[in-house]
C-alpha positions in Angstrom: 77.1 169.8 72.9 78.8 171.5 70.1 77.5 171.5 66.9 78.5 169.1 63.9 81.4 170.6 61.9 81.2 168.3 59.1 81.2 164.3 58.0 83.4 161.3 57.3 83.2 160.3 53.6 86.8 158.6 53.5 89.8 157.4 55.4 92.1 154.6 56.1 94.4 153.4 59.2 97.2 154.7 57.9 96.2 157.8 55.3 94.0 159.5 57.8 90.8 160.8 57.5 89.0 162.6 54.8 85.8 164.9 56.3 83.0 166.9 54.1 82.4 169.9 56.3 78.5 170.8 56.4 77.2 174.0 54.5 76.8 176.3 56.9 80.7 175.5 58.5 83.0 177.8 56.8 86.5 176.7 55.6 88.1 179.3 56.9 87.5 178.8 60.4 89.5 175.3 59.8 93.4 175.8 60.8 95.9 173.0 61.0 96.8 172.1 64.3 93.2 172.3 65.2 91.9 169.2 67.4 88.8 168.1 66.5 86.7 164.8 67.8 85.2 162.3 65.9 81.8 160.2 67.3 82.1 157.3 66.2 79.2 154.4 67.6 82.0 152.7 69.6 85.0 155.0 70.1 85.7 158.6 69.8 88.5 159.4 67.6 90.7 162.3 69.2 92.3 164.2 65.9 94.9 166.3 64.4 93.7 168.5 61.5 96.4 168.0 59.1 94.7 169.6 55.8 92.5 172.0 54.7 91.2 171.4 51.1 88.8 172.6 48.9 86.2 170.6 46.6 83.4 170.8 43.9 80.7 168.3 42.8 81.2 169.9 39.0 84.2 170.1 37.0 81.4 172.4 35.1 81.2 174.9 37.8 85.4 175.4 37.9 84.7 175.9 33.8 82.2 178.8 34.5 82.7 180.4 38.2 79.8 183.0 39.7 80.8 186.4 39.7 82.5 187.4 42.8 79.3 190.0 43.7 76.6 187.4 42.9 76.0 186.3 46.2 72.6 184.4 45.6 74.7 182.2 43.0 77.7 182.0 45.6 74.7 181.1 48.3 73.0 178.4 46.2 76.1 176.1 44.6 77.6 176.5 49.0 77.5 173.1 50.8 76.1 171.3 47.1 78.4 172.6 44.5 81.0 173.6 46.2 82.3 172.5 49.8 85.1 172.2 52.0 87.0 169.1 53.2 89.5 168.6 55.7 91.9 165.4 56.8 92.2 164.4 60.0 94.8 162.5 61.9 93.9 160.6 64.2 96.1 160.4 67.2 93.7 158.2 70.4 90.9 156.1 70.6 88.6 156.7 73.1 86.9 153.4 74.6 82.8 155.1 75.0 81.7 152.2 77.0 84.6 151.7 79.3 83.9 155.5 81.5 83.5 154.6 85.3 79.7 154.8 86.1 78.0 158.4 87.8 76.9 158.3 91.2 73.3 158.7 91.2 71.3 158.6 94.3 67.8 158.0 94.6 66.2 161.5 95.8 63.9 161.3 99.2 59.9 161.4 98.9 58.9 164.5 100.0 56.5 164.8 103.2 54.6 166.8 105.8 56.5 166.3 108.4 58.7 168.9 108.4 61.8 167.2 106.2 60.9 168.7 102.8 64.2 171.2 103.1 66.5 168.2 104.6 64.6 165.8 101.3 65.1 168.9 98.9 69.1 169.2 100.1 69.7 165.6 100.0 68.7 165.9 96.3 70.4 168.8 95.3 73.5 166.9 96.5 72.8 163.7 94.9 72.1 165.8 91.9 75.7 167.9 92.0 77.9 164.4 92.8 76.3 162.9 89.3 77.4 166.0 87.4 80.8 166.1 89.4 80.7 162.1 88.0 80.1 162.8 84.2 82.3 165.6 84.0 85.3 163.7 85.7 84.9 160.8 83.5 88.1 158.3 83.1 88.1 157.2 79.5 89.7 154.3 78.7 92.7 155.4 76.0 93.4 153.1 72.9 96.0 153.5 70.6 94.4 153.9 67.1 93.6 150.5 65.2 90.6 151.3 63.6 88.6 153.7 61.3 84.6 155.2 62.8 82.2 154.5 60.2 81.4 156.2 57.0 79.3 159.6 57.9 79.9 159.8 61.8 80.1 163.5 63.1 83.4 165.8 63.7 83.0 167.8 66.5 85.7 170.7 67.9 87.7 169.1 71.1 85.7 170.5 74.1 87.2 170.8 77.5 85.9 167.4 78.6 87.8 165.6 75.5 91.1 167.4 76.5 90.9 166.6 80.6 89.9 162.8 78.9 92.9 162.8 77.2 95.6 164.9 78.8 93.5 164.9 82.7 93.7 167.4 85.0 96.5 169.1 86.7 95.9 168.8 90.1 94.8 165.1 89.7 96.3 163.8 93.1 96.8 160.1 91.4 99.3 161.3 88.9 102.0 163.6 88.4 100.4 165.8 85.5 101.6 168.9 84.6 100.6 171.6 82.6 102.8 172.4 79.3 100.5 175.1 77.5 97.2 175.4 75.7 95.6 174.7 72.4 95.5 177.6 70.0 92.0 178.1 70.2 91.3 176.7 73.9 91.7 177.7 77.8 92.2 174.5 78.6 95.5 173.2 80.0 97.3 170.5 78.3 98.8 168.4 80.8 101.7 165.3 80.1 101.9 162.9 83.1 105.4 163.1 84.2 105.8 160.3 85.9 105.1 158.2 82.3 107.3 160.5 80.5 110.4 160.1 82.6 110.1 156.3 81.8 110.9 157.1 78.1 113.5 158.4 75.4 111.9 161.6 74.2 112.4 164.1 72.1 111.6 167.9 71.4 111.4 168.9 67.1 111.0 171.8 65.2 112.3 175.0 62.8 114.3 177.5 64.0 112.8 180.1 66.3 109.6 178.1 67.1 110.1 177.5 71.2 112.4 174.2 70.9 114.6 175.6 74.2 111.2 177.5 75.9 109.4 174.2 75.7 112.5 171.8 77.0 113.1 174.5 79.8 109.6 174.3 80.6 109.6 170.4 80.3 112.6 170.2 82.5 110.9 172.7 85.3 108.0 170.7 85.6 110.5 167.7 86.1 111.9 169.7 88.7 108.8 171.0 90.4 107.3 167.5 90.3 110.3 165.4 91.8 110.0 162.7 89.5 113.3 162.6 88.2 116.9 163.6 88.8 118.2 166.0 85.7 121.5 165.9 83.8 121.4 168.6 81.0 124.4 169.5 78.5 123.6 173.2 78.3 125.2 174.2 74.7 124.0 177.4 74.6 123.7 178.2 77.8 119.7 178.6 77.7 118.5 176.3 80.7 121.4 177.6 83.9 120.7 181.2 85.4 118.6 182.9 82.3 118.1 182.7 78.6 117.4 185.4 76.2 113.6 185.6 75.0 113.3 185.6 70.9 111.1 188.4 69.4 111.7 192.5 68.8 112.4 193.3 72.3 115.8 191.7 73.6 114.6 190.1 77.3 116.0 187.6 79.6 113.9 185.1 81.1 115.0 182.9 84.2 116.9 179.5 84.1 116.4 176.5 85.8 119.2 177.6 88.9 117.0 181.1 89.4 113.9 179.2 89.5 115.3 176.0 91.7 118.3 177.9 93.5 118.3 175.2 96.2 117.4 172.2 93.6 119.8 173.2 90.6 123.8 172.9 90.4 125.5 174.8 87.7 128.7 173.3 86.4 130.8 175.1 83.9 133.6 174.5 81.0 134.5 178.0 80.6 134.5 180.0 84.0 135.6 183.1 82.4 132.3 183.0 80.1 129.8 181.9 83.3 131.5 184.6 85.8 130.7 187.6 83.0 127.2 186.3 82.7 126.9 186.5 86.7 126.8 183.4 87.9 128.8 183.3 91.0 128.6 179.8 92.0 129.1 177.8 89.3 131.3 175.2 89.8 134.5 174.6 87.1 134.6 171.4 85.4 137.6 169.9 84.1 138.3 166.8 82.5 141.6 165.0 81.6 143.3 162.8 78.6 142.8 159.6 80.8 138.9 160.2 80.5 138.6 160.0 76.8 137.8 156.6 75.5 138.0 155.0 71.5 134.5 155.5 71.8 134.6 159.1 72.3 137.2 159.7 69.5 134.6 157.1 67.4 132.2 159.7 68.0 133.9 162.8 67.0 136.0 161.0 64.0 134.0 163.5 61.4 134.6 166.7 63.6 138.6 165.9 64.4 139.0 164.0 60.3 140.0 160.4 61.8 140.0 157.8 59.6 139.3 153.9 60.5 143.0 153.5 60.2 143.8 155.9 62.6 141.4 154.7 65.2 142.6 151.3 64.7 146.5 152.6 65.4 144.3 154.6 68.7 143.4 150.9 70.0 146.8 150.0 69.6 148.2 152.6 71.4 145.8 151.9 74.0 146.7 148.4 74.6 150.7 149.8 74.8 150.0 152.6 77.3 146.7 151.8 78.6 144.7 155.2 79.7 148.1 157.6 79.2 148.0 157.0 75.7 147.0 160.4 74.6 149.4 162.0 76.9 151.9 159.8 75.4 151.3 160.3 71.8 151.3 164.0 72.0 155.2 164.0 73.6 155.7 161.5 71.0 158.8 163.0 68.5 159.0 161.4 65.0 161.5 159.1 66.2 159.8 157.8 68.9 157.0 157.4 66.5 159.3 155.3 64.4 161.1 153.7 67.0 157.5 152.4 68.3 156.6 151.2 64.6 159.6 149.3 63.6 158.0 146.5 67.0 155.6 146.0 64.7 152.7 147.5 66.5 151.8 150.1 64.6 151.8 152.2 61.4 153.8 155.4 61.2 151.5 157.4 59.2 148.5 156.7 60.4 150.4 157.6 64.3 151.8 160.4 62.4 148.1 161.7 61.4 146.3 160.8 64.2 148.8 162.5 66.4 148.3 165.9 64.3 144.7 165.5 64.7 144.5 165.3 68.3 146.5 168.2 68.7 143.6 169.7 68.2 142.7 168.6 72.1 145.2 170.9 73.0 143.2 174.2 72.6 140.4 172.7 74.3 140.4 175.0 77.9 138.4 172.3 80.0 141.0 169.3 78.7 143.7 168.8 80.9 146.8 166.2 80.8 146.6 165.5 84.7 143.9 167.9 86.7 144.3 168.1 90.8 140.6 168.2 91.5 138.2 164.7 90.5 135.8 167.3 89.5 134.0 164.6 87.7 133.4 162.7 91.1 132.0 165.7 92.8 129.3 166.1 89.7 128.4 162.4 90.2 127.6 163.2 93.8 125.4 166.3 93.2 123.3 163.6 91.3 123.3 161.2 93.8 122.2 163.6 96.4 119.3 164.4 93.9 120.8 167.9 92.6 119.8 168.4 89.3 122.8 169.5 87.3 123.4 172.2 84.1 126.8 171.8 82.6 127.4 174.7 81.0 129.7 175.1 77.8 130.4 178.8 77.3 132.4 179.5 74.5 133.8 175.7 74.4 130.4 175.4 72.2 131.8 174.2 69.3 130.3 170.6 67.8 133.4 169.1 68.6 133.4 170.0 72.3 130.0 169.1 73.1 130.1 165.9 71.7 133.2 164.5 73.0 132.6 165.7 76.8 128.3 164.7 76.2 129.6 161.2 75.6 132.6 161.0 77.6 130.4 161.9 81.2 127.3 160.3 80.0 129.4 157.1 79.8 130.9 156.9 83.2 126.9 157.9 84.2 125.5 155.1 82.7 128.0 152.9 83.9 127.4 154.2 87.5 123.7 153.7 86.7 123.8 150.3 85.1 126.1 148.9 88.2 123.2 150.6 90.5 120.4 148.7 89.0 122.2 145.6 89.5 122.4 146.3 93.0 119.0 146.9 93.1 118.1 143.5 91.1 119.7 141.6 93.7 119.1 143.2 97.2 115.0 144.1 95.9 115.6 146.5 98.4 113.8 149.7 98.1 116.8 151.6 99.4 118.9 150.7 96.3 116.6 151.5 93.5 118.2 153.9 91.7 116.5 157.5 91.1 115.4 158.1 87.9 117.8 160.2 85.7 117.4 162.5 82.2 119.8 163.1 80.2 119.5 166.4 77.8 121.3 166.6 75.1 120.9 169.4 72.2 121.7 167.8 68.4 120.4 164.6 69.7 120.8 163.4 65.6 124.3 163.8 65.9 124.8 161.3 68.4 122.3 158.4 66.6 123.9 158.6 63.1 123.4 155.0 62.2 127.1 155.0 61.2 128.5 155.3 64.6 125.2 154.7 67.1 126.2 151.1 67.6 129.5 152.0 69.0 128.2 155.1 71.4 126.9 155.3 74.9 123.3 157.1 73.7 122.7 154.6 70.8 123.1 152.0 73.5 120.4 154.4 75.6 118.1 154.4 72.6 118.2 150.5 72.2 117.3 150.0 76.4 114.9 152.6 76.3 
């Protein structure tokens, strides 16, 4: 076992963690990030180092420091005078009385008759399936609800506390795959898939620091692992055929429809854009007036500057001319306007504005009045059939675009979904379950802003889980 790195002193359930590191541990060989093991007498405590801080017994020996070169002084006041904390988060319990039992096997007695070898085998065996035992321990994992008592020992994570926590990757009971290592550690850290599809996650961070190389990764393993059909609103076109890799030398690594080519369907909103980046086969997408909902407009209200009287004056167009009622407000003249206001169902400059606002629809190259092809039918069958699908935005990356055409396709999807599952409920027939779906989405915030999530398909989402 490892040795000690230091003590508990302090903590609480909801501050963390406060650990005097012993003298001979330097501080400087403590990094946040770091995941470090506390032994309690019940449960081992699987932490996050979240601070590195230093301490002194003597406000006295801050006063009057050693000289830098007196190393005998430096050497005495180190691990009394002067010492090194660190606070720990910590993130899972682990239950030390709950592990499944070892096999152990009683070895033979050794005789004269000519089994010694056979006796001597036997043992070796029994021997080799109680270490295979230990080391493949199941732990029973607790969320954190307690403190380990004041002065139990901080160890570094070894390998068996990662496969305890995280398990093993070619664990034939679950679907666990392998998203990276610790900093410090060649040991992978796997994520059961199978659990992680059955939630809302998300994927933080700053700028530059492998937000899109982890969610492509993320999304592979998906892939690889067939636990879930994927739907994935490709802004910057980083997860279809290839992505450029950040750092000094400009490199392309391979999307999701190189890696899968038989598993992955490219969609696109800007064929001109997909076609110079060499992908052959991606499919156009196209989507009409008819498809855009109040809810959609509700959404992208801020990005197109409509007010709540306007999108009251939208319902009431709506209830006039039903699902036409863009198309007919755009070849609206003034007097029609007018003409439509003086019923009384309406108010002519709130129509007026709202009208010059959604002109702005217009420009957009993937909106269409009336489009031939049900493009959005044949997307909805690629999922169905279990193709995981990239819808690729191009140039048509604007906040505005990707918004209104997230929501307005992730909408009819749920619906399909939600219709599905009801089918399901009611035949309990294994046959109509449907296959679980993810839905990426890039400036997730954007679509929960507490002002409008009530009203949108994903704050729905977030609220079902």
């Amino acid at each position: 076992m490892n040795k000690p790195l230091g003590s508990v002193i302090e903590g609480s359930l909801t501050g963390g963690l406060e650990v005097r590191l012993h003298p001979d541990i330097s501080v400087e060989d403590m990094r946040v990030g770091k995941f470090l093991v506390v032994r309690g007498r019940q449960y081992d405590f699987f932490c996050l180092l979240t601070d590195v801080c230093l301490g002194t017994s003597s406000d006295r020996i801050l006063v009057n420091p050693p000289h830098p070169e007196d190393d005998f002084l430096l050497d005495v006041l180190s691990g009394s005078g002067t010492y090194g904390t660190v606070n720990l988060s910590p993130m899972l319990m682990l239950n030390k009385f709950s592990q499944i039992p070892p096999i152990v096997s009683s070895g033979a007695s050794l005789n004269g008759n000519g089994k010694g070898k056979k006796a001597k085998a036997e043992t070796g065996k029994a021997v080799l399936a109680s270490f295979e035992a230990q080391t493949n321990m199941e732990w029973e994992l607790l969320p954190v609800k307690t403190v380990p008592s004041h002065f139990s020992q901080v160890f570094d994570a070894n390998e068996n506390d990662f496969r305890s926590v995280f398990g093993w990757e070619d664990d034939p009971t679950r679907k666990n795959f392998s998203i990276g290592q610790p900093l410090d550690m060649d040991v992978p850290v796997c994520l059961d898939l199978k659990k992680f599809v059955e939630r809302s996650n998300g994927v933080f961070g700053k700028s530059g620091t492998g937000k899109s190389f982890l969610t492509r990764l993320l999304l592979a393993g998906v892939i690889r692992k067939k636990v879930a059909v994927n739907l994935i609103f490709d802004m910057h076109s980083e997860y279809g055929w290839e992505a450029v890799q950040e750092g000094k030398n400009v490199r392309t690594v391979k999307g999701l429809r190189q890696l899968f080519p038989n598993e992955v369907v490219v969609y696109t909103l800007d064929p001109e854009s997909s076609r110079a980046r060499g992908i052959r086969d991606a499919q156009d997408l196209y989507l009409t007036y008819e498809m855009i909902d109040i809810e959609d407009l509700q959404l992208v209200s801020r990005e197109l500057g409509l007010s709540d009287a306007a999108l009251d004056n939208a319902n009431i167009l709506a209830a006039e001319y039903g699902s036409s009622w863009i198309s007919r407000l755009l070849e609206m003249t003034n007097e029609d306007i007018t003409i439509f206001c003086e019923s009384g169902k309406g108010h002519k400059g709130s129509i007026s504005s709202l009208q010059r606002k959604l002109m702005r629809l217009e420009k957009l190259k993937y909106l269409r009045p009336i489009s031939r092809q049900d493009n959005l039918k044949s997307l909805i069958q690629s999922l169905s059939a279990g193709k995981n699908v990239v819808i690729e935005f191009g140039n048509q990356s604007d906040l505005l675009s990707y918004m209104l055409v997230t929501n307005m396709l992730t909408r009819r999807i749920h619906k399909l979904y939600v219709n599905k599952a009801e089918q399901y409920l009611q035949s309990k027939q294994e046959s109509d379950r449907p296959y679980p779906l993810i839905i990426t989405i890039e400036e997730a915030h954007r679509f929960l802003d507490p002002a409008i999530a009530k009203s949108t398909i994903f704050g729905t989402i977030a609220r079902e889980m």
